[in-house]
C-alpha positions in Angstrom: -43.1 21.9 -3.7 -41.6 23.2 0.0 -43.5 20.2 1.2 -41.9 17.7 -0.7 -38.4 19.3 -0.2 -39.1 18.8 3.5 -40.3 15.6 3.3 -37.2 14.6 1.5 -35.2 16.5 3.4 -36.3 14.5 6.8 -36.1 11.8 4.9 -32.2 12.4 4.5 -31.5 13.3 7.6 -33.3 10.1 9.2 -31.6 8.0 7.0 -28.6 9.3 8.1 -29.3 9.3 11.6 -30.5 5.6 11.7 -26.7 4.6 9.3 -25.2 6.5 11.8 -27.0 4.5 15.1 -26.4 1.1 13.4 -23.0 1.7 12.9 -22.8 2.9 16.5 -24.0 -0.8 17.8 -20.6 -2.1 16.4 -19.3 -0.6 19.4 -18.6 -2.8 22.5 -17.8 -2.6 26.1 -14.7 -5.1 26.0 -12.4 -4.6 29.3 -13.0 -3.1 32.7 -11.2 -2.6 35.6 -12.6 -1.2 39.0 -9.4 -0.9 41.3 -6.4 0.4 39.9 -3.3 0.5 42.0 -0.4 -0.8 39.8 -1.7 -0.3 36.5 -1.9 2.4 33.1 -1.8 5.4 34.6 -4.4 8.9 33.0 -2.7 11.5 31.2 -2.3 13.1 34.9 -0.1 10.3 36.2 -3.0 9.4 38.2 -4.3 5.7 38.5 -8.1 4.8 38.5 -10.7 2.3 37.3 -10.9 2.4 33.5 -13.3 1.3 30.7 -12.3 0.0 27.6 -14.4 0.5 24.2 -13.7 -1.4 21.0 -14.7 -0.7 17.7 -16.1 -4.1 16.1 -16.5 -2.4 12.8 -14.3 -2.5 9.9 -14.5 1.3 9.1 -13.9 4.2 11.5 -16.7 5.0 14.0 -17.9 8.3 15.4 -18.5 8.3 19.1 -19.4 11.3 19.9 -22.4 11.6 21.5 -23.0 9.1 23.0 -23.3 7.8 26.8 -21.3 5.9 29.2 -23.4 5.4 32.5 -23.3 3.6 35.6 -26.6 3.5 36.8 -29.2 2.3 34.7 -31.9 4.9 36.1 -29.8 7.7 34.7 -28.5 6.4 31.0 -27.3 10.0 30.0 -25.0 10.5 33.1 -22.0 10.6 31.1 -21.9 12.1 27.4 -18.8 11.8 25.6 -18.3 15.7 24.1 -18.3 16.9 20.5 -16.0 18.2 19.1 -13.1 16.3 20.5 -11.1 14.6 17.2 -9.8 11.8 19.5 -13.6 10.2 19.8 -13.0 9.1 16.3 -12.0 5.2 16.2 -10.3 3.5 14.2 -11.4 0.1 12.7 -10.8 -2.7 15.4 -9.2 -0.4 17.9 -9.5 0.1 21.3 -10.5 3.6 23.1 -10.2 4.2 27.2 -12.3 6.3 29.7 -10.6 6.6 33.1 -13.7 6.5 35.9 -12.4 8.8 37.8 -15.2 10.8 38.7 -13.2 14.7 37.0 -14.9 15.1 33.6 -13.3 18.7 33.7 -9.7 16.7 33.1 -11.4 16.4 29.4 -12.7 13.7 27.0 -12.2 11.1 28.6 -12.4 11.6 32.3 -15.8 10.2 33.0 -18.2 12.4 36.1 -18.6 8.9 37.9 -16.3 6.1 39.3 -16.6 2.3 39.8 -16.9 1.0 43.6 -14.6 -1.5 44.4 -16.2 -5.1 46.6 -19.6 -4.6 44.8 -21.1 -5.3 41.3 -20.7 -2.4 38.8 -23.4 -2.1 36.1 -22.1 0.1 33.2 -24.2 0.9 30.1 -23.4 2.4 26.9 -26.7 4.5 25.2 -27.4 5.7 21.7 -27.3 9.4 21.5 -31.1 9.7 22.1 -30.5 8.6 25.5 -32.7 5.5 25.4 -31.5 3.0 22.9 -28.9 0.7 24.9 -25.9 -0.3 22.7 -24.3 -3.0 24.8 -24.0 -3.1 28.9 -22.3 -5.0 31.5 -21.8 -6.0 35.2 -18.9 -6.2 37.2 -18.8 -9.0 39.6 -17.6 -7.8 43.1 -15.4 -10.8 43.2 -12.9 -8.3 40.5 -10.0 -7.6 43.2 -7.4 -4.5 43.0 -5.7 -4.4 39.6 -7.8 -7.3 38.2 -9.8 -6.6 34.7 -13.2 -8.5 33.8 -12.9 -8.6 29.8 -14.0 -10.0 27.1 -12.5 -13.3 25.8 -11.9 -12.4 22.6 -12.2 -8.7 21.2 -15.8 -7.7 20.7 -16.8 -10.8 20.7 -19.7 -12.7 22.4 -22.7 -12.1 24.4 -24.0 -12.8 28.0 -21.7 -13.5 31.1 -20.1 -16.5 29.4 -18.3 -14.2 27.1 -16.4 -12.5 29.8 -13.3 -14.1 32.2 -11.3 -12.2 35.1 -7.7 -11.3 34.4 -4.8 -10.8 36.5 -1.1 -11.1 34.5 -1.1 -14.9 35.2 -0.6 -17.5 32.1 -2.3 -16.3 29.2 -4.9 -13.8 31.1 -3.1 -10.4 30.0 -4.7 -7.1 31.2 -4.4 -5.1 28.2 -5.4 -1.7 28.0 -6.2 0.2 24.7 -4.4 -3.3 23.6 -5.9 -6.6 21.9 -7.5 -9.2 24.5 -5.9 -11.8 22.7 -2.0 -11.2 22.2 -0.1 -13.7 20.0 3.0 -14.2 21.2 3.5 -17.3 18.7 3.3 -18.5 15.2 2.5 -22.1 14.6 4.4 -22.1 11.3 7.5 -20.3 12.8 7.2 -23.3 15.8 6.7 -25.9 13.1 9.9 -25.1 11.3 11.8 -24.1 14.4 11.2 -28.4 15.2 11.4 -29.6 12.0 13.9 -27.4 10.8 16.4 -26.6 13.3 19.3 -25.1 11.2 17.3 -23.5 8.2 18.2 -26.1 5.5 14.7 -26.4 4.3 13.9 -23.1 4.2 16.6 -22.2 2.2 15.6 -25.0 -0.6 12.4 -23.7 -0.7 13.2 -19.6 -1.2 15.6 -20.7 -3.5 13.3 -23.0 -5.5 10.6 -20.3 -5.3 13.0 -17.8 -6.5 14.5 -19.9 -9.7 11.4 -21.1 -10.7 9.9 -17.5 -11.1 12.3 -16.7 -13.2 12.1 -19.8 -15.4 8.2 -19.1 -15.6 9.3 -14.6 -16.5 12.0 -16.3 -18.4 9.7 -18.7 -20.8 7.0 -15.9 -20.9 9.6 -12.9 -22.1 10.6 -15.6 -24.9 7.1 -16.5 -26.2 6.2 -13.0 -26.2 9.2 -12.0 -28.3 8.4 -15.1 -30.4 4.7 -13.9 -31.2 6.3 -10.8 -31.6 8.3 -11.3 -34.7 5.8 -13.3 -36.3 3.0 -10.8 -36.3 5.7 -8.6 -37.4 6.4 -10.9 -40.8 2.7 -10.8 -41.1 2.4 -7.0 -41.1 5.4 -6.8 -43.7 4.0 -9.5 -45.7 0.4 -8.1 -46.0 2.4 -4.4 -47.0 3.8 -6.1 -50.0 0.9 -7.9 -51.2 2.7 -11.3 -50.1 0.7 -13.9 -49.3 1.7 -14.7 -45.6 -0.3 -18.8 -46.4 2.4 -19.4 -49.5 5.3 -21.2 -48.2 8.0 -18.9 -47.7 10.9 -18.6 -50.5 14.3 -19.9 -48.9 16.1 -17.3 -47.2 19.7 -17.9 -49.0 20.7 -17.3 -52.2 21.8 -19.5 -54.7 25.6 -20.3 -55.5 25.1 -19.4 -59.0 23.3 -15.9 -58.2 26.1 -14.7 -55.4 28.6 -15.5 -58.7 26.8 -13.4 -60.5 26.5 -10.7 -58.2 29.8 -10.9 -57.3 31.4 -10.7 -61.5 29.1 -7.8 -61.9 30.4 -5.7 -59.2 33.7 -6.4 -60.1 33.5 -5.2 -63.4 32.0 -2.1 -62.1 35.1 -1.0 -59.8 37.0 -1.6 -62.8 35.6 -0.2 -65.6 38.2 2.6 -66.2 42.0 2.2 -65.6 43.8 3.1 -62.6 45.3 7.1 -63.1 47.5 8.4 -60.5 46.2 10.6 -58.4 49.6 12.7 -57.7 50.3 16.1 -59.2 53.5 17.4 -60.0 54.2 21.1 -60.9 57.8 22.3 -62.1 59.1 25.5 -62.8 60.5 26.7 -66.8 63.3 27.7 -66.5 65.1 29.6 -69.9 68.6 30.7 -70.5 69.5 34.2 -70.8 70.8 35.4 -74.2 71.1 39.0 -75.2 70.1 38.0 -79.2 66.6 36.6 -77.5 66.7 40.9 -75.7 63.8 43.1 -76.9 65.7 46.0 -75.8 68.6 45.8 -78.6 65.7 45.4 -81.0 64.6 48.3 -83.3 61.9 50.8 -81.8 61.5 53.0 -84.3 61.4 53.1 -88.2 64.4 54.1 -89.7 64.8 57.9 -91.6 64.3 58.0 -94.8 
Protein backbone atom coordinates (compact mmCIF):
# COMPACT_ATOMS: atom_id res chain seq x y z
CA UNK A 1 0.00 0.00 0.00
CA UNK A 2 3.00 2.76 1.03
CA UNK A 3 4.51 1.57 -2.15
CA UNK A 4 1.85 2.31 -4.35
CA UNK A 5 1.21 5.69 -2.67
CA UNK A 6 4.73 6.48 -3.53
CA UNK A 7 4.67 5.32 -6.80
CA UNK A 8 1.69 7.53 -7.45
CA UNK A 9 2.96 10.03 -5.65
CA UNK A 10 6.26 10.36 -8.02
CA UNK A 11 4.11 9.83 -10.53
CA UNK A 12 2.33 13.26 -9.68
CA UNK A 13 5.07 15.12 -9.04
CA UNK A 14 6.84 14.10 -12.55
CA UNK A 15 3.88 14.86 -14.28
CA UNK A 16 3.97 18.03 -12.96
CA UNK A 17 7.39 18.66 -13.38
CA UNK A 18 7.52 17.61 -17.11
CA UNK A 19 3.80 20.26 -17.70
CA UNK A 20 5.72 22.53 -15.97
CA UNK A 21 9.21 22.15 -18.42
CA UNK A 22 7.02 22.11 -21.57
CA UNK A 23 5.37 25.12 -20.67
CA UNK A 24 8.70 26.65 -19.92
CA UNK A 25 9.90 26.03 -23.73
CA UNK A 26 7.21 28.67 -24.71
CA UNK A 27 9.69 31.05 -23.51
CA UNK A 28 11.95 32.80 -25.98
CA UNK A 29 15.02 34.92 -26.13
CA UNK A 30 13.45 37.81 -28.36
CA UNK A 31 15.70 41.22 -28.17
CA UNK A 32 19.18 41.86 -27.03
CA UNK A 33 21.23 44.65 -26.72
CA UNK A 34 25.08 44.65 -25.81
CA UNK A 35 26.00 48.51 -25.53
CA UNK A 36 23.76 50.72 -23.97
CA UNK A 37 24.54 54.43 -23.95
CA UNK A 38 21.27 56.28 -24.84
CA UNK A 39 18.74 53.79 -24.09
CA UNK A 40 16.01 52.29 -21.05
CA UNK A 41 17.75 52.90 -18.18
CA UNK A 42 17.65 49.88 -14.75
CA UNK A 43 15.68 50.78 -11.85
CA UNK A 44 19.11 52.49 -10.64
CA UNK A 45 19.14 55.00 -13.39
CA UNK A 46 21.98 53.17 -14.72
CA UNK A 47 22.29 52.08 -18.42
CA UNK A 48 23.66 48.53 -19.50
CA UNK A 49 23.23 45.77 -22.07
CA UNK A 50 19.80 44.14 -21.53
CA UNK A 51 18.02 40.84 -22.47
CA UNK A 52 14.61 40.59 -23.36
CA UNK A 53 12.35 37.39 -22.67
CA UNK A 54 8.92 36.81 -24.14
CA UNK A 55 6.34 34.55 -23.14
CA UNK A 56 4.97 32.75 -26.47
CA UNK A 57 2.35 31.08 -24.40
CA UNK A 58 -1.14 32.02 -24.09
CA UNK A 59 -1.38 31.49 -20.25
CA UNK A 60 0.92 32.93 -17.63
CA UNK A 61 4.40 31.32 -17.21
CA UNK A 62 6.53 30.72 -14.15
CA UNK A 63 10.18 31.52 -14.62
CA UNK A 64 11.54 30.97 -11.68
CA UNK A 65 14.18 28.80 -11.77
CA UNK A 66 15.51 28.81 -14.38
CA UNK A 67 18.91 30.01 -16.13
CA UNK A 68 20.14 32.83 -18.16
CA UNK A 69 23.96 32.18 -19.13
CA UNK A 70 26.51 33.43 -21.24
CA UNK A 71 28.92 30.81 -21.67
CA UNK A 72 27.83 27.63 -22.68
CA UNK A 73 30.38 25.66 -20.41
CA UNK A 74 28.65 27.07 -17.37
CA UNK A 75 24.63 26.83 -18.22
CA UNK A 76 23.64 27.58 -14.50
CA UNK A 77 25.68 30.81 -14.19
CA UNK A 78 22.77 32.86 -13.74
CA UNK A 79 19.50 31.48 -11.86
CA UNK A 80 16.58 33.66 -11.83
CA UNK A 81 15.46 33.55 -7.70
CA UNK A 82 12.32 32.13 -6.15
CA UNK A 83 10.34 33.74 -4.65
CA UNK A 84 10.27 36.96 -6.52
CA UNK A 85 6.29 37.57 -7.76
CA UNK A 86 7.60 39.70 -10.64
CA UNK A 87 9.08 36.34 -12.50
CA UNK A 88 5.54 35.53 -13.18
CA UNK A 89 4.64 36.43 -16.98
CA UNK A 90 1.98 37.26 -18.38
CA UNK A 91 0.64 35.73 -21.67
CA UNK A 92 2.50 37.35 -24.75
CA UNK A 93 4.46 39.78 -22.63
CA UNK A 94 7.78 40.70 -22.46
CA UNK A 95 10.20 40.44 -19.28
CA UNK A 96 13.92 42.35 -19.04
CA UNK A 97 17.24 41.34 -17.33
CA UNK A 98 19.82 44.16 -17.30
CA UNK A 99 23.50 42.42 -17.85
CA UNK A 100 25.09 44.29 -15.71
CA UNK A 101 27.17 42.00 -13.95
CA UNK A 102 25.30 43.19 -9.78
CA UNK A 103 22.88 40.30 -9.13
CA UNK A 104 22.76 41.77 -5.48
CA UNK A 105 20.62 44.93 -7.21
CA UNK A 106 17.81 41.97 -7.24
CA UNK A 107 15.78 39.88 -9.73
CA UNK A 108 16.81 40.99 -12.44
CA UNK A 109 20.29 42.18 -12.32
CA UNK A 110 22.14 39.29 -14.03
CA UNK A 111 26.09 38.21 -12.29
CA UNK A 112 27.54 38.62 -15.94
CA UNK A 113 27.56 41.24 -18.74
CA UNK A 114 27.71 41.22 -22.56
CA UNK A 115 31.20 42.40 -24.33
CA UNK A 116 30.74 44.82 -26.80
CA UNK A 117 32.92 44.22 -30.66
CA UNK A 118 32.64 40.39 -30.11
CA UNK A 119 29.97 37.69 -30.55
CA UNK A 120 27.83 37.09 -27.36
CA UNK A 121 26.43 33.52 -26.89
CA UNK A 122 23.43 33.67 -24.40
CA UNK A 123 21.51 30.50 -23.33
CA UNK A 124 18.39 30.04 -21.51
CA UNK A 125 18.36 26.25 -19.38
CA UNK A 126 15.52 24.33 -17.93
CA UNK A 127 15.76 24.26 -14.23
CA UNK A 128 17.82 21.01 -14.20
CA UNK A 129 20.59 22.88 -15.58
CA UNK A 130 20.99 20.81 -18.77
CA UNK A 131 17.88 21.00 -20.91
CA UNK A 132 18.49 24.19 -23.31
CA UNK A 133 15.26 26.12 -23.85
CA UNK A 134 16.24 28.49 -26.73
CA UNK A 135 19.89 30.23 -27.17
CA UNK A 136 21.36 32.86 -29.32
CA UNK A 137 24.46 34.70 -30.67
CA UNK A 138 25.20 38.17 -30.91
CA UNK A 139 27.04 39.21 -33.87
CA UNK A 140 29.96 41.65 -32.98
CA UNK A 141 28.87 43.76 -35.92
CA UNK A 142 25.74 44.97 -33.01
CA UNK A 143 27.25 48.71 -32.49
CA UNK A 144 26.42 51.02 -29.26
CA UNK A 145 22.66 51.26 -28.70
CA UNK A 146 21.83 48.85 -31.51
CA UNK A 147 19.42 45.66 -30.58
CA UNK A 148 19.70 42.20 -32.50
CA UNK A 149 15.86 40.92 -32.22
CA UNK A 150 13.61 38.93 -33.37
CA UNK A 151 11.48 39.78 -36.40
CA UNK A 152 8.42 39.14 -35.17
CA UNK A 153 7.70 38.34 -31.40
CA UNK A 154 8.70 34.78 -30.50
CA UNK A 155 8.71 33.87 -33.66
CA UNK A 156 11.13 31.85 -35.86
CA UNK A 157 14.19 29.84 -35.61
CA UNK A 158 17.92 30.00 -36.76
CA UNK A 159 19.81 33.37 -37.69
CA UNK A 160 17.26 34.18 -40.34
CA UNK A 161 14.75 34.93 -37.74
CA UNK A 162 16.75 37.74 -36.24
CA UNK A 163 17.56 41.52 -37.97
CA UNK A 164 19.76 44.47 -36.21
CA UNK A 165 17.85 47.50 -35.10
CA UNK A 166 18.75 50.97 -34.70
CA UNK A 167 15.47 53.67 -34.52
CA UNK A 168 15.68 53.91 -38.41
CA UNK A 169 12.30 53.29 -40.58
CA UNK A 170 10.45 50.55 -39.20
CA UNK A 171 13.43 48.84 -37.06
CA UNK A 172 12.18 50.11 -33.49
CA UNK A 173 14.24 49.00 -30.47
CA UNK A 174 11.61 48.16 -28.07
CA UNK A 175 12.19 47.08 -24.72
CA UNK A 176 9.72 45.12 -22.56
CA UNK A 177 7.63 46.41 -25.82
CA UNK A 178 6.15 44.41 -28.98
CA UNK A 179 8.88 43.86 -31.97
CA UNK A 180 6.32 44.75 -34.29
CA UNK A 181 4.50 48.13 -33.43
CA UNK A 182 1.46 49.08 -35.55
CA UNK A 183 1.37 52.39 -36.03
CA UNK A 184 -1.52 51.98 -38.85
CA UNK A 185 -4.81 50.41 -39.64
CA UNK A 186 -5.50 49.50 -43.20
CA UNK A 187 -9.21 50.03 -42.77
CA UNK A 188 -8.83 53.42 -41.00
CA UNK A 189 -6.27 54.30 -44.33
CA UNK A 190 -8.85 52.83 -46.62
CA UNK A 191 -11.60 55.09 -45.51
CA UNK A 192 -9.37 58.10 -44.70
CA UNK A 193 -8.90 57.84 -49.09
CA UNK A 194 -12.11 56.82 -49.94
CA UNK A 195 -13.90 58.62 -47.45
CA UNK A 196 -12.44 61.84 -46.87
CA UNK A 197 -15.25 63.79 -44.99
CA UNK A 198 -17.06 60.74 -43.18
CA UNK A 199 -20.20 60.60 -45.47
CA UNK A 200 -20.05 56.93 -45.81
CA UNK A 201 -19.43 56.05 -42.56
CA UNK A 202 -22.18 57.87 -41.32
CA UNK A 203 -24.67 55.82 -43.82
CA UNK A 204 -23.38 52.84 -42.65
CA UNK A 205 -23.74 53.32 -38.49
CA UNK A 206 -26.92 54.70 -39.22
CA UNK A 207 -28.08 51.88 -41.44
CA UNK A 208 -26.61 49.38 -38.91
CA UNK A 209 -28.30 51.14 -36.14
CA UNK A 210 -32.04 51.31 -37.88
CA UNK A 211 -31.94 48.07 -39.11
CA UNK A 212 -31.32 46.52 -35.59
CA UNK A 213 -34.09 47.96 -34.38
CA UNK A 214 -36.35 46.98 -37.32
CA UNK A 215 -34.99 43.26 -36.74
CA UNK A 216 -35.73 43.90 -32.20
CA UNK A 217 -38.69 45.72 -33.49
CA UNK A 218 -40.32 42.61 -35.73
CA UNK A 219 -39.06 40.08 -33.14
CA UNK A 220 -40.79 42.04 -29.90
CA UNK A 221 -44.03 41.94 -32.22
CA UNK A 222 -44.06 38.20 -33.09
CA UNK A 223 -43.30 37.29 -29.68
CA UNK A 224 -46.24 39.33 -28.38
CA UNK A 225 -48.26 37.76 -31.20
CA UNK A 226 -47.45 34.09 -30.20
CA UNK A 227 -47.99 35.36 -26.92
CA UNK A 228 -51.74 36.00 -27.06
CA UNK A 229 -52.42 33.14 -29.02
CA UNK A 230 -51.10 30.53 -26.63
CA UNK A 231 -52.86 32.52 -24.16
CA UNK A 232 -56.53 31.99 -26.08
CA UNK A 233 -55.41 28.44 -26.19
CA UNK A 234 -54.84 28.11 -22.38
CA UNK A 235 -58.32 29.84 -21.76
CA UNK A 236 -60.01 27.83 -24.26
CA UNK A 237 -58.74 24.41 -23.09
CA UNK A 238 -60.00 25.79 -19.22
CA UNK A 239 -63.45 26.04 -20.54
CA UNK A 240 -63.70 22.82 -22.26
CA UNK A 241 -63.73 24.99 -25.73
CA UNK A 242 -62.59 23.48 -28.52
CA UNK A 243 -59.67 25.79 -29.60
CA UNK A 244 -60.08 23.68 -33.73
CA UNK A 245 -64.04 25.02 -33.84
CA UNK A 246 -64.15 28.15 -35.62
CA UNK A 247 -64.40 30.86 -33.23
CA UNK A 248 -68.00 32.47 -32.45
CA UNK A 249 -68.02 36.25 -33.80
CA UNK A 250 -66.81 38.57 -31.25
CA UNK A 251 -69.90 41.17 -31.46
CA UNK A 252 -73.12 40.89 -30.52
CA UNK A 253 -76.15 40.96 -32.39
CA UNK A 254 -78.40 44.18 -32.88
CA UNK A 255 -81.31 42.36 -31.62
CA UNK A 256 -79.45 41.00 -28.35
CA UNK A 257 -77.86 44.60 -27.33
CA UNK A 258 -81.92 45.71 -27.59
CA UNK A 259 -82.59 43.34 -25.41
CA UNK A 260 -80.05 43.88 -23.07
CA UNK A 261 -80.50 47.32 -23.18
CA UNK A 262 -84.93 47.17 -22.41
CA UNK A 263 -84.14 44.93 -19.64
CA UNK A 264 -81.87 47.09 -17.72
CA UNK A 265 -84.04 49.81 -18.20
CA UNK A 266 -86.85 48.41 -16.62
CA UNK A 267 -84.76 47.39 -13.78
CA UNK A 268 -83.70 51.20 -12.80
CA UNK A 269 -87.20 51.84 -12.97
CA UNK A 270 -89.13 49.41 -11.34
CA UNK A 271 -90.24 51.54 -8.35
CA UNK A 272 -91.21 55.32 -8.63
CA UNK A 273 -89.03 58.11 -7.93
CA UNK A 274 -89.62 59.30 -3.87
CA UNK A 275 -87.88 62.35 -2.75
CA UNK A 276 -85.15 61.84 -0.81
CA UNK A 277 -85.61 65.22 1.32
CA UNK A 278 -86.90 65.32 4.90
CA UNK A 279 -88.64 68.00 6.49
CA UNK A 280 -89.31 68.26 10.27
CA UNK A 281 -91.58 71.09 11.72
CA UNK A 282 -92.42 72.01 15.12
CA UNK A 283 -96.46 71.76 16.74
CA UNK A 284 -97.07 74.47 17.86
CA UNK A 285 -100.68 74.83 20.22
CA UNK A 286 -102.49 77.83 21.58
CA UNK A 287 -102.64 78.46 25.08
CA UNK A 288 -106.15 78.40 26.68
CA UNK A 289 -106.74 78.30 30.43
CA UNK A 290 -110.17 75.82 29.80
CA UNK A 291 -107.39 73.27 27.99
CA UNK A 292 -105.27 74.02 32.13
CA UNK A 293 -105.04 70.89 34.27
CA UNK A 294 -104.44 73.04 37.14
CA UNK A 295 -108.15 74.63 37.44
CA UNK A 296 -109.32 71.03 37.12
CA UNK A 297 -110.65 69.14 40.20
CA UNK A 298 -107.99 67.15 42.37
CA UNK A 299 -109.82 65.86 44.78
CA UNK A 300 -113.35 64.28 45.26
CA UNK A 301 -115.75 66.43 46.61
CA UNK A 302 -117.20 66.02 50.61
CA UNK A 303 -119.96 64.41 50.96
Amino acid sequence: MKKTILLLMAALIGGTLSLSAQARRALKINEVMVENTTNFVDDFGQRHGWIELFNSAHAPLEISSVYLTDDPANPTKYPVPLGDVNTKVPKRQHILFWADGNPSHGTFHLNFTLKAGQDNWIGLYEADGQTLIDSITVPAALTANQTFARRADGEGTGVEAWEIRNDEGDKYVTPSSNNIIRDTNNKVDMFRVNDEHGFAMAVMAMAIVFSALLVLALCFLGISKLGARRMRESKAKAHGIDTDVEAAPEHDSGEEIAAIGMALYQHLNAHDQESTILTINKVKRAYSPWSSKIYGLRELPRR
